[in-house]
N, C-alpha and C positions, 0 to 999 in steps of 0.2 A: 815666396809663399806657395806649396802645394796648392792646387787647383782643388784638389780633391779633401784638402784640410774642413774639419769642421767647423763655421764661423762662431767666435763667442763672444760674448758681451764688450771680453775684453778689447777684442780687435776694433770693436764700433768704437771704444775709448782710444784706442790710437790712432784710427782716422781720422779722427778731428782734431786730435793734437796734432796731427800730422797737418792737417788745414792749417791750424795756428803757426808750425813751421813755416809755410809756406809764407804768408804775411809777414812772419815777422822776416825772415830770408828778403822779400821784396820790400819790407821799409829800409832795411838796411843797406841792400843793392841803392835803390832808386830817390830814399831819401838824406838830408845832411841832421844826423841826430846827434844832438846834446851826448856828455860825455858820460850824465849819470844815468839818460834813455838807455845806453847801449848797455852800461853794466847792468841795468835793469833787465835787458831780452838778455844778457849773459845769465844772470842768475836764471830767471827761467827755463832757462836753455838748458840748464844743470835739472832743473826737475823731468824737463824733458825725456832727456835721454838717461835720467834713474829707471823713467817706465820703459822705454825703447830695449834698455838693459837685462828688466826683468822678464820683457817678451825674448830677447834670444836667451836667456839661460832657461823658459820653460820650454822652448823647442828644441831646445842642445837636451832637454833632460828628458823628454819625451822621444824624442827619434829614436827610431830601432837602432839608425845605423850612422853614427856620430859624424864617420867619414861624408857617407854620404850628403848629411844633412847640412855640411860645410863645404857642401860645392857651389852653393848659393847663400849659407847659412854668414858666412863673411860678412856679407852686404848688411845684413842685420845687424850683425857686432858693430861693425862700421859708423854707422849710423846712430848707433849709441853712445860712441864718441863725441861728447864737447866741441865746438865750432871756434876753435881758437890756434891762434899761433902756427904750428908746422900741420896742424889737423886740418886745415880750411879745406884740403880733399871731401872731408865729411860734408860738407854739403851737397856736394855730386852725389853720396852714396843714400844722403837723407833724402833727396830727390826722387833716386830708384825706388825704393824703400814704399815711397808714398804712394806710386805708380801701381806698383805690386798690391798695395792693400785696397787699391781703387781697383785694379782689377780683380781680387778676390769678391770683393763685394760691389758683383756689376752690374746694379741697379738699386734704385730707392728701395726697392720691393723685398727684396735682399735684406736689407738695414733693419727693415719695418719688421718682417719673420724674427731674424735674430731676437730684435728688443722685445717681443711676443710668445715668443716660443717658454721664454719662462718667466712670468711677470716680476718675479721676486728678483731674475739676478738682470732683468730689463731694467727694471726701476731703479735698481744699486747701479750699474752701468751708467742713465742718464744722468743718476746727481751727481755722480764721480764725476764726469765729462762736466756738466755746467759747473760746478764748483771748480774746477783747476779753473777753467774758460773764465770762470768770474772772476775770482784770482786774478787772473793774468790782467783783462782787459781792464779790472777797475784800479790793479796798482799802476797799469799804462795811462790810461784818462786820468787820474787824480796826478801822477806825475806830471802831466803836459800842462793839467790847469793851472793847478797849484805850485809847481816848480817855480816858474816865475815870480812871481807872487811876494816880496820882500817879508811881507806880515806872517805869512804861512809859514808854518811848522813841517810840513810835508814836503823837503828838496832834494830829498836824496833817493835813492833807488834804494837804498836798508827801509828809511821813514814808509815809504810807499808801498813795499810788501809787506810792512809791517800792518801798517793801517790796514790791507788789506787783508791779512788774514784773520785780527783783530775785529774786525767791522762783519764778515762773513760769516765768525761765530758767535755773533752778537754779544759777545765781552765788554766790549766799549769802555776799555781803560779809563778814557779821556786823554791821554796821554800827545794825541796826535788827531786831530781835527781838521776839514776843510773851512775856509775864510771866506770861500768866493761861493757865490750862487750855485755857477756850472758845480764845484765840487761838492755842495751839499744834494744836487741831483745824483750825483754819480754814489754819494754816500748810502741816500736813501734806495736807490735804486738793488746795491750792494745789499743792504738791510735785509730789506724783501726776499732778496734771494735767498739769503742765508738761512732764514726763519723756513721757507719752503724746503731746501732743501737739504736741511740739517732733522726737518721732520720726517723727510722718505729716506734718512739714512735712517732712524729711529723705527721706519714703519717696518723694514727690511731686515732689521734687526729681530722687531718682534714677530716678523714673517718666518724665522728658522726655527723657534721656540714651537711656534706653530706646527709647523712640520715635523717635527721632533714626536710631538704629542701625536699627531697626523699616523706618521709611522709606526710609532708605537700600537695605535691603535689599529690598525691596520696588520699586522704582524701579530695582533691577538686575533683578529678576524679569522685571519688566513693558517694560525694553527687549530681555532675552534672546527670550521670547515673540515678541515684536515683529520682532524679528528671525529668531525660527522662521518664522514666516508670511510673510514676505519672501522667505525663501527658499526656502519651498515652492508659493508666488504662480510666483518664476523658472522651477522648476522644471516645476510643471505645464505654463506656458509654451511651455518647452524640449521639453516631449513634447509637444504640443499640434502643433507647428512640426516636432518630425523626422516625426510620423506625417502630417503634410500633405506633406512633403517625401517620404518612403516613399509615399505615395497616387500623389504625381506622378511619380517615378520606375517605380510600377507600372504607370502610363497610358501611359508613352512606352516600357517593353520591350512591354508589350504591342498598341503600333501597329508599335514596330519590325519585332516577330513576324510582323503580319500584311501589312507589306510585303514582307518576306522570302518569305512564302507564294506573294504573288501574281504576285513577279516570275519567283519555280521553277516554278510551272506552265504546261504548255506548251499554245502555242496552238492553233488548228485549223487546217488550211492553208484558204487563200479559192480557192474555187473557179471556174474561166474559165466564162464564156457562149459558147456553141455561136454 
């Protein structure tokens, strides 16, 4: 990542996926997970690097110099590659990848600007980030509790994304339910979310509507103006032109005057030589 690139919302949205990378990378290193845990961070994985994807095709499509931008531009594609089979390299490159965006954005301070700088695509940015993040962590929790669980409905890593994306946009088929305590915490918890943050997609929404009217409004301002100055431009003009024309109509009563003068006064008579 240029040093020199402009930070934008969306980049704060792949550093924290990119955080989530990392966990899940170290549950899977350091822990021994069930067979439908791991299909579960597999599928994620797949959402993962759909966004990772769409960050290098808009920096292959914005770089002046394609070449150029694929002397490091690799590492990006790289990393948007799937964690699987003959690809297990990609983790090395997901690694770099994360390094890079932690250095572009190198400090809290940094983060906080970004998400400020324009509240409308701050606030679209934060619920994108907590909405996959909830996603992720509550089809991971509800899988762990409820998996086990003989009575439960929720054992597979399909049931468990499902719940969760079901449960996030407050749909509530009924189709798929927690049994145990721990998962009606993890349900309700999900709930809440989804209700907050399905309302700052809706606010975000009505936030460009706004703008729209915003600028329009604003683009009438600025040809009225526009139009003041036009015609105060003319106008000066206009006086500019009658007081040259009054100058010169003052020039000519006033030689008029003065021929009038010369021709009423009388002359001396000329005198004969003796």
């Amino acid at each position: 990542m240029d040093q020199r690139e402009r930070i934008t919302p969306f980049q704060i949205f792949l550093l924290f996926l990119s955080l989530y990378v990392l966990l899940a990378l170290g549950a899977q290193t350091f822990f021994h997970l069930s067979s439908e845990m791991q299909r579960l961070l597999r599928y994620l994985d797949y959402l993962v690097c759909f966004f990772f994807f769409i960050d290098f095709c808009q920096r292959f499509y914005r770089a002046e110099s394609k070449l150029h931008y694929m002397k490091w531009g690799w590492i990006d594609l790289l990393a948007s590659v799937p964690v699987m089979g003959q690809f297990q390299a990609a983790r090395v490159f997901r690694v770099i990848l994360i390094f890079r965006l932690i250095r572009a954005l190198r400090s809290i301070q940094t983060v906080i600007d970004v998400v400020f700088r324009n509240r409308a695509e701050g606030v679209f940015a934060t619920a994108a980030t907590a909405t996959v993040l909830l996603v992720a962590f509550g089809a991971i929790a509800m899988l762990l509790i409820e998996g086990p669980v003989p009575e439960s409905r929720i054992n597979t890593a399909e049931d468990a994304l499902w719940w969760a994306f079901v449960t996030i946009t407050t749909v509530g088929y009924g189709d798929y339910y927690p049994v145990t305590l721990g998962g009606r915490i993890v349900a309700v918890i999900v709930m809440i979310g989804g209700v907050g943050l399905f309302g700052s997609f809706a606010a975000y929404i009505g936030s460009l509507f706004v703008a729209d009217e915003n600028d329009d409004a604003d683009r009438q301002q600025r040809a009225q103006r526009e139009m003041m100055r036009h015609l105060n431009r003319q106008m000066e003009e206009m006086r500019h032109e009658i007081a040259g024309l009054r100058a010169s109509l003052d020039n000519r009563s006033a030689l008029s005057d003065e021929a009038g003068e010369n021709e009423a006064r009388p002359r001396s008579p000329a005198r004969d030589d003796p």
